[in-house]
C-alpha positions in Angstrom: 20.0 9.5 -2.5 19.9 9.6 1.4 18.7 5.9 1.9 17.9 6.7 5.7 15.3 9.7 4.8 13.8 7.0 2.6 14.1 4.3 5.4 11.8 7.1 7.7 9.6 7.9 5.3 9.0 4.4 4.1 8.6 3.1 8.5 5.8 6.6 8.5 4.1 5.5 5.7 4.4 1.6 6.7 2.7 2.9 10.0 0.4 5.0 8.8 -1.3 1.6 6.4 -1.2 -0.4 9.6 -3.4 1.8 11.3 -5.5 2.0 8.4 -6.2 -1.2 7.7 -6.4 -2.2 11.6 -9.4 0.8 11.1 -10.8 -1.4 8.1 -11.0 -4.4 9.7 -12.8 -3.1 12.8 -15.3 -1.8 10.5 -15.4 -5.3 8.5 -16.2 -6.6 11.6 -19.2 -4.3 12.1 -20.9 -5.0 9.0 -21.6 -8.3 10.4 -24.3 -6.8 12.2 -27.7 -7.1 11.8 -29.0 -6.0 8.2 -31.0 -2.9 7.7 -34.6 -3.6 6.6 -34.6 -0.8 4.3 -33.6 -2.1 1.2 -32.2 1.2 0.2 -30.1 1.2 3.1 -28.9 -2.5 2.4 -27.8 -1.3 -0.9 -25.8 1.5 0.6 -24.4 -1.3 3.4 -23.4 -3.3 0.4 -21.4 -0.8 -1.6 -19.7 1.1 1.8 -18.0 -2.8 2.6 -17.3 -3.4 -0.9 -15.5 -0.1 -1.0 -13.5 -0.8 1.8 -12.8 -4.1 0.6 -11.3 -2.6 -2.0 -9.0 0.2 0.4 -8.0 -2.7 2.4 -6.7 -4.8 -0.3 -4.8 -1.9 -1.7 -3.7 -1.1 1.1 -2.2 -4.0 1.9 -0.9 -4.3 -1.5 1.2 -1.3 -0.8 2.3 -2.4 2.7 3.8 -5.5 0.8 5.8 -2.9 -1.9 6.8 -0.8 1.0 8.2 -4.1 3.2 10.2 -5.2 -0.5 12.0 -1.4 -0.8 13.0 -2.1 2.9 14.0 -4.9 1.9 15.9 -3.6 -1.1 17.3 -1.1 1.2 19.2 -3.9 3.5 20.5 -5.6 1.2 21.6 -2.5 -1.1 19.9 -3.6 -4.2 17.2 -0.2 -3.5 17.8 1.6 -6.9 17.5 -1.5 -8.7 15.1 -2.4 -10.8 13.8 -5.8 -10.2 13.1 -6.8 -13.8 15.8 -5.8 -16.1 18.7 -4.9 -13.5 19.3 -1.1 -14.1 18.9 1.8 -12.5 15.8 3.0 -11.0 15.9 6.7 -11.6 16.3 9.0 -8.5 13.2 10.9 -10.0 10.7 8.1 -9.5 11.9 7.1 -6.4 11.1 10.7 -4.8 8.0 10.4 -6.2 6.7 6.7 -6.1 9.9 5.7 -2.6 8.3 2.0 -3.1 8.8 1.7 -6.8 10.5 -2.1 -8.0 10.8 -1.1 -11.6 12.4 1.5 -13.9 10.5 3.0 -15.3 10.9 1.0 -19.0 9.9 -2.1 -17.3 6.6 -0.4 -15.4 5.8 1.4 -19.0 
């Protein structure tokens, strides 16, 4: 496994959830604003900021995983799963780069 392609496209996709959630948080920020007096339109208010309540805090979620495979890249322990100690198969990895566990311990 080439650990610098998965280095760069760890960084892109590191990048790419910090601009999201900067994005979120801006938005947080507006829905401070005054309420809507249509209740129907509160309602809608309500559920948008829960929803991105919920993008935010998985995004950030996965900007944690990502920073741990980093992480696991310095210090050569990558392909390792963090549970039981064996291999993390080359398979998952492609798919899910950020993944801690092989995929006995995630089942």
């Amino acid at each position: 496994m080439n650990h610098d392609l998965v280095r760069q496209q760890l960084l892109a996709k590191r990048d790419e959830l910090l601009h999201r959630t900067a994005r979120i948080q801006r938005d947080l920020q507006h829905a401070d604003q005054p309420v809507s007096q249509d209740f129907a339109e509160q309602a809608t208010e309500m559920e948008n900021t829960e929803v991105l309540h919920g993008i935010d805090a998985e995004s950030r979620h996965e900007l944690q995983l990502i920073n741990h495979a980093l992480d696991r890249l310095d210090n050569d322990s990558y392909e390792t799963c963090v549970k039981c100690g064996d291999a993390i198969g080359e398979a998952r990895l492609q798919v899910l780069p950020f993944a801690e566990h092989c995929i006995h311990c995630a089942s």
